[in-house]
DRENZA-964037 format. One record per residue: residue in three letters; x, y negated, z of N, C-alpha, C, O in turn. Coordinates in steps of 0.02 Angstrom, whole numbers, plus 32768, in hexadecimal, padded with zeros to 4 digits. Layout:
BEGIN
ALAXYZXYZXYZXYZ/...
END
This chain:
BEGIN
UNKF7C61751AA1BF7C11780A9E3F79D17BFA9FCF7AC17D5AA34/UNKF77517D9A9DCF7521811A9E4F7621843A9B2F783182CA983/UNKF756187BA9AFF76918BBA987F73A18EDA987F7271914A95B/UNKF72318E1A9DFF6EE1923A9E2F703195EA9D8F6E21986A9B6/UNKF732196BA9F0F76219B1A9E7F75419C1AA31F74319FCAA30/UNKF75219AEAA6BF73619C7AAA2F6FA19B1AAD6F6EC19C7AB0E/UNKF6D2196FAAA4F69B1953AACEF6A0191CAAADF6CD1911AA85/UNKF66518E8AAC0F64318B6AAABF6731872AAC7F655183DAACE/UNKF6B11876AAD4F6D51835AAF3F6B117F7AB12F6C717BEAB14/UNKF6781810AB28F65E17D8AB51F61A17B0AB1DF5FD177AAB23/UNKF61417E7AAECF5DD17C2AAD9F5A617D6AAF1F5A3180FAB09/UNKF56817A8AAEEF52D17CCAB04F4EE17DBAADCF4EC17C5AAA2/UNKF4BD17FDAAF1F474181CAAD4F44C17E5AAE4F44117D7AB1F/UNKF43417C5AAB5F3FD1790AACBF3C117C1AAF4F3B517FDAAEC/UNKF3A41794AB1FF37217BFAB47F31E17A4AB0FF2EB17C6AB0B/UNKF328176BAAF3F2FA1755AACEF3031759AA88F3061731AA59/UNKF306179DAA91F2F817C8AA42F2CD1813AA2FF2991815AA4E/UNKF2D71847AA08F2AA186EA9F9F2DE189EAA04F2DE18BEAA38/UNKF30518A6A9DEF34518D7A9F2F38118D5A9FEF38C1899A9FA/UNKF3AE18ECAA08F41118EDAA0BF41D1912A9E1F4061947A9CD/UNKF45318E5A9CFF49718EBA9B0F4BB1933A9C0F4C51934A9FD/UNKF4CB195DA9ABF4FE1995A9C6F532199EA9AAF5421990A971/UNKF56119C5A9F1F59B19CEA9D8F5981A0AA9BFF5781A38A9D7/UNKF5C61A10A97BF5C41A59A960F6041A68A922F62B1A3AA916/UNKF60A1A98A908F6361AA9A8EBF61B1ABDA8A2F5DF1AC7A8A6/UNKF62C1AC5A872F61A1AE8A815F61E1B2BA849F5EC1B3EA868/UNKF6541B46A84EF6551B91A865F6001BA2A88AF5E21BD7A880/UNKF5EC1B7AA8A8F5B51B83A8DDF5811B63A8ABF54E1B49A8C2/UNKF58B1B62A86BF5381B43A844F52F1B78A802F55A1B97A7E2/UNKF4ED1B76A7FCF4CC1B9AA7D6F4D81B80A782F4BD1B4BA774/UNKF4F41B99A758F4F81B9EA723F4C61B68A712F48C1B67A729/UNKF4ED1B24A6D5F4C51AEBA6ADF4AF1AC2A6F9F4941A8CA6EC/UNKF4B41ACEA73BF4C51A8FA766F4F41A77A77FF5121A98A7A9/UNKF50C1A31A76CF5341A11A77BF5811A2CA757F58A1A56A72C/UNKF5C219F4A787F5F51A02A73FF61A1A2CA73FF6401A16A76B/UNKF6361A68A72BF6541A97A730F6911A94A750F6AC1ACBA759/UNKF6B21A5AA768F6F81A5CA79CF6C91A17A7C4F6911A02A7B9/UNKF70519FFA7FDF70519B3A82EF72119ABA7FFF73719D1A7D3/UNKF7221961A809F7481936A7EBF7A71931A812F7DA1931A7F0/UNKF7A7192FA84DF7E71931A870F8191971A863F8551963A85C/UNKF80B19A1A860F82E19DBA851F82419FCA817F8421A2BA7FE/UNKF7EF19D6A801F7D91A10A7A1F7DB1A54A7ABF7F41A7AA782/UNKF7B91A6BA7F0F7AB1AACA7F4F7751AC1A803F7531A93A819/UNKF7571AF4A803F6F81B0BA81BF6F51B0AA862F6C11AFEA882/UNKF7441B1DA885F7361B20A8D3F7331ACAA8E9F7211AB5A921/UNKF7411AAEA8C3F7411A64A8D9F7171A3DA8FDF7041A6BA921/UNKF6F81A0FA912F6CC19F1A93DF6B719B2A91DF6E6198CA90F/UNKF674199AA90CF6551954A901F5F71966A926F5D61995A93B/UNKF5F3192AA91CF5AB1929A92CF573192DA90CF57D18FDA8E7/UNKF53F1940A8FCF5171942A8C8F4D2194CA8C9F4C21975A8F3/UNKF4AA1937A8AEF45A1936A8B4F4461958A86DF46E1955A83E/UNKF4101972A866F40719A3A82FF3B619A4A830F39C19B2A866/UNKF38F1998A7FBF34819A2A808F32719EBA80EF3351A1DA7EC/UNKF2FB19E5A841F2EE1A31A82BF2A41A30A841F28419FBA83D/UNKF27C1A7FA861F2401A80A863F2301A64A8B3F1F81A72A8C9/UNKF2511A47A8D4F2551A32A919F25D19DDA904F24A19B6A92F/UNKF26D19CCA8DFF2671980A8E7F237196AA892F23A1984A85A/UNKF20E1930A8AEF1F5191CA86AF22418F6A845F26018F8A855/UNKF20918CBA809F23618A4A7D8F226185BA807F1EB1850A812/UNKF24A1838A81BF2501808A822F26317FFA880F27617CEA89F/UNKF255183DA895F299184DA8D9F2B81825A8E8F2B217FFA8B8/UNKF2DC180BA90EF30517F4A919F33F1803A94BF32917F9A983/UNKF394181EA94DF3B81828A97EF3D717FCA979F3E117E3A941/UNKF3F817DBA9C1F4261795A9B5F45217B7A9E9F43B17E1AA10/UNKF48A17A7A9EAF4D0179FAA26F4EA1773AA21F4F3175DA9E8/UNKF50A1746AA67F5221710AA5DF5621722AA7CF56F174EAAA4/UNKF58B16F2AA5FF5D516D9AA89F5D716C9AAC3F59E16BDAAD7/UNKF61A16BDAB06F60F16AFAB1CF6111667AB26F6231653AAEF/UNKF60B1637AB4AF61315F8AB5BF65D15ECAB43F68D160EAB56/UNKF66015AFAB0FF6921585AB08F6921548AB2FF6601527AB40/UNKF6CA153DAB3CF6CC14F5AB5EF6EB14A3AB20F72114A4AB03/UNKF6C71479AB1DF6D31444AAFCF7061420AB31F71313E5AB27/UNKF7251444AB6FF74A1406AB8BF7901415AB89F7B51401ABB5/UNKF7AA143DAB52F7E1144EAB35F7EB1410AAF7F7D21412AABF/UNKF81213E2AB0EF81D13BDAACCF82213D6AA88F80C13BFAA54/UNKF849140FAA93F85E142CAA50F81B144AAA30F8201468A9FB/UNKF7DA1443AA52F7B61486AA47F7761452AA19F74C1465A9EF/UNKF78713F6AA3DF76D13CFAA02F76A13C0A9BAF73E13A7A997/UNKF7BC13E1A9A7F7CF13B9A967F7CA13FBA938F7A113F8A90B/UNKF7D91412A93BF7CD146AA90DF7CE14A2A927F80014BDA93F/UNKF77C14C3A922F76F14F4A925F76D1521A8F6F7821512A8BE/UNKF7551562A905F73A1583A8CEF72315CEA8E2F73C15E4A916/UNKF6FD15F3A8C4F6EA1628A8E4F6EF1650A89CF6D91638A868/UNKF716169CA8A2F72216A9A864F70516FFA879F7111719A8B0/UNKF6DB1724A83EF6CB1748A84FF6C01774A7FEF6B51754A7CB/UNKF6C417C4A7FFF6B717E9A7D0F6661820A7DCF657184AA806/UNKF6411803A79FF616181FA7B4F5FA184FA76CF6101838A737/UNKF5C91892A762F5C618B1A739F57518D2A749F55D18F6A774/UNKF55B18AAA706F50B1891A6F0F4FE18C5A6B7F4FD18B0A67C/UNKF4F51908A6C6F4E1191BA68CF4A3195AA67FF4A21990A69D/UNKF4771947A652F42A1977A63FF411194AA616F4261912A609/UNKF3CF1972A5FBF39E1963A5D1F388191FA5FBF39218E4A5ED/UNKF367193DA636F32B1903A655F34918D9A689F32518B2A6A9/UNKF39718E0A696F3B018B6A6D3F3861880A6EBF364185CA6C7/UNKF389187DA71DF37A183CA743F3A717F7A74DF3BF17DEA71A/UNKF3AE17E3A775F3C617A7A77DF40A1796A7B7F3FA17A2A7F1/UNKF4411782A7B0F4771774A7D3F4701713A7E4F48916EBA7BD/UNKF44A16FDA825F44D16C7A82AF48816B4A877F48716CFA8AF/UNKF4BE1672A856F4E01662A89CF4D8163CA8A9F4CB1611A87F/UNKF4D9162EA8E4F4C315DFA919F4F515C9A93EF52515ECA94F/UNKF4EC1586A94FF5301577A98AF4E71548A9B9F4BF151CA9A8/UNKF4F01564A9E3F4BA1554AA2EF4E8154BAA5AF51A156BAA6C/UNKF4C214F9AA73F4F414DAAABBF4C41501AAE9F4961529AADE/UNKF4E514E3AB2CF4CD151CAB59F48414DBAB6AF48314DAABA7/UNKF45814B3AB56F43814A3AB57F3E914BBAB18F3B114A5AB0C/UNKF41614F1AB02F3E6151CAAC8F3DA1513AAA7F3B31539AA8A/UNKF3FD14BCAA7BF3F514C5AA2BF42014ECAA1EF4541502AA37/UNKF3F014F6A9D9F414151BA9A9F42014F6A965F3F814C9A95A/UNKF44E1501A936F46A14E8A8FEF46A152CA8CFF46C1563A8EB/UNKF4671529A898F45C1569A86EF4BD155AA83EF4CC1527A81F/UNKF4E2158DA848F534158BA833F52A15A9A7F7F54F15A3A7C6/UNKF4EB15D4A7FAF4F31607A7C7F4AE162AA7B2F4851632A7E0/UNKF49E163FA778F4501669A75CF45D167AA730F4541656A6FF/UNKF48016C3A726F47816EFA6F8F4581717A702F4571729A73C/UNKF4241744A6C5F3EA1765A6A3F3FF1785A67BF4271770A651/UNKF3E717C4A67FF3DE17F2A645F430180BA643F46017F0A65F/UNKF42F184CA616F4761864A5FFF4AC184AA5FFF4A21823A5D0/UNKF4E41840A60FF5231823A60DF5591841A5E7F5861823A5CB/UNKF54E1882A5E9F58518BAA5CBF59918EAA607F59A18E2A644/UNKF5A61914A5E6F5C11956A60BF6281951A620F6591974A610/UNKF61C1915A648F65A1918A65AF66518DFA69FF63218C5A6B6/UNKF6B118CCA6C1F69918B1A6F9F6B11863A6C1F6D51861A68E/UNKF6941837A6DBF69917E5A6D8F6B717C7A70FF6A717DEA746/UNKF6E61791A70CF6F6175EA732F6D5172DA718F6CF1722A6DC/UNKF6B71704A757F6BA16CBA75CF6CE169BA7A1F6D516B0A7DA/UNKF6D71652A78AF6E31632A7ADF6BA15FEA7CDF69E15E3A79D/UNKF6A615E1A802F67415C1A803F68B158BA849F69A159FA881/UNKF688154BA836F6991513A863F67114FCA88BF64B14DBA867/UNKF66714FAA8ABF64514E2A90AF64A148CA90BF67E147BA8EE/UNKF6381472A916F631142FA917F5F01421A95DF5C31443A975/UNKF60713E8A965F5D313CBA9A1F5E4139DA9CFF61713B2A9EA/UNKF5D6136EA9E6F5D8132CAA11F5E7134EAA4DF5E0138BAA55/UNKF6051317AA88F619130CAAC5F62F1330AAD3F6561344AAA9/UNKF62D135DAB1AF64A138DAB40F62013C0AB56F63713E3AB83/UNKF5E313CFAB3FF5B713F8AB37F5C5144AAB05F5C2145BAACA/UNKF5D11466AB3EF5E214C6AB31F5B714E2AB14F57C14D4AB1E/UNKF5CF1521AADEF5A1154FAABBF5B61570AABCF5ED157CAAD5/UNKF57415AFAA8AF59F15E3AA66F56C15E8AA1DF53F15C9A9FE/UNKF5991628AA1BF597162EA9C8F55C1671A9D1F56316A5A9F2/UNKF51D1659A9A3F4EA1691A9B3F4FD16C8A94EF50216B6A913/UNKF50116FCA96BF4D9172DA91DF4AC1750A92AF4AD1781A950/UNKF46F1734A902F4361747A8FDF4381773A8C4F4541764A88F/UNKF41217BAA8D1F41217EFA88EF3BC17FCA88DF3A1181DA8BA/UNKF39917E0A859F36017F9A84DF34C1836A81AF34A1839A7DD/UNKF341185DA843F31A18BDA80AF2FE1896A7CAF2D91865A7CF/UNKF31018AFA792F2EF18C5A75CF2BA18FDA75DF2A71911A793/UNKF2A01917A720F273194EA714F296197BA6F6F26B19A3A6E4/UNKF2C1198CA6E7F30119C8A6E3F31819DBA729F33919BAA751/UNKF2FB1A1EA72EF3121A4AA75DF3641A5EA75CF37F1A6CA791/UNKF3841A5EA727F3DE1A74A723F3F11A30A70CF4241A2EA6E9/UNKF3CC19E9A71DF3F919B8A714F407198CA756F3D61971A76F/UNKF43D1983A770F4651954A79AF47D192BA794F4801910A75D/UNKF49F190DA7D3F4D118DDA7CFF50318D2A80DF4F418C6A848/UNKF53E18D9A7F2F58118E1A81DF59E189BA837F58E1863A824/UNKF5C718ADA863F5ED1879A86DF62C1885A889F61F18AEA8B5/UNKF6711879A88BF6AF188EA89EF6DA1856A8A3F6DA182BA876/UNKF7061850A8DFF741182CA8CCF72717D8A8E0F73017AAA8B8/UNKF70A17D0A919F6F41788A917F71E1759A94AF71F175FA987/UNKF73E1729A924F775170BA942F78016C2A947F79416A5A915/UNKF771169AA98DF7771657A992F7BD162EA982F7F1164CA98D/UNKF7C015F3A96BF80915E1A964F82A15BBA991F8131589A9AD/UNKF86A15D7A999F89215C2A9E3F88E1594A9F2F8B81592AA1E/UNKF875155EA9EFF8631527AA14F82C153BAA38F8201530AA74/UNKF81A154AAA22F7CF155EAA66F7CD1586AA9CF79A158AAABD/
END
């Protein structure tokens, strides 16, 4: 489980991307970016991660962070997974929230592609992991810039299920 209330729990900055992900707070953002509390505490001092377009990145950017390594040699970690996470998509020109599950052999599988506006609030979703043999991954979020300078996209609260 992650929270991001004092650091990135072991996730990482893809090195084969355009920008990072940051950690940051509402208290620490500029008015019309991003969501006015975290999602974990519903407060401005709170902590999530977030990508935001602005005059430093173009539209179609890309920041990714990945998980760290799961292991498939947890029996339990065969039969039900799940990766559950709250995330908050909101502007005129947003960009794009895409998730992946990549073995450590570098496919990738697309979990998830949402576009454009979502609403001005945080979302859960849930999203199931599936995959053959005993071959380890992780879970990639990819955030691509829009052309709205005060539009972002958050993420809070990202949590594997105890079997894994």
């Amino acid at each position: 489980h992650c929270n991001f209330e004092f650091d990135l729990c072991g996730w990482k900055q893809d090195e084969n991307d355009d920008f990072d992900w940051n950690l940051r707070t509402s208290s620490t953002s500029k008015l019309g970016t991003g969501p006015p509390t975290d999602h974990t505490l519903q407060e401005p001092s709170g902590h999530y991660i977030f990508i935001k377009s602005s005059f430093f990145q173009l539209p179609g950017q890309k920041a990714r962070i990945s998980s760290p390594f799961l292991s498939r040699r947890n029996k339990n970690c065969k039969v039900c997974e799940d990766i559950n996470f709250y995330y908050h998509m909101y502007g005129a020109h947003i960009g794009s929230l895409i998730v992946y599950q990549r073995t450590t052999l570098k496919h990738e599988r697309i979990l998830l592609n949402l576009t454009g506006n979502q609403g001005n609030f945080w979302q859960r979703k849930s999203l199931i992991l599936t995959g053959n043999g005993n071959e380890d991954f992780q879970v990639v979020f990819e955030g691509i810039a829009g052309k709205g300078p005060k539009d972002g996209i958050a993420l809070d609260d990202l949590t594997f299920s105890k079997e894994c």
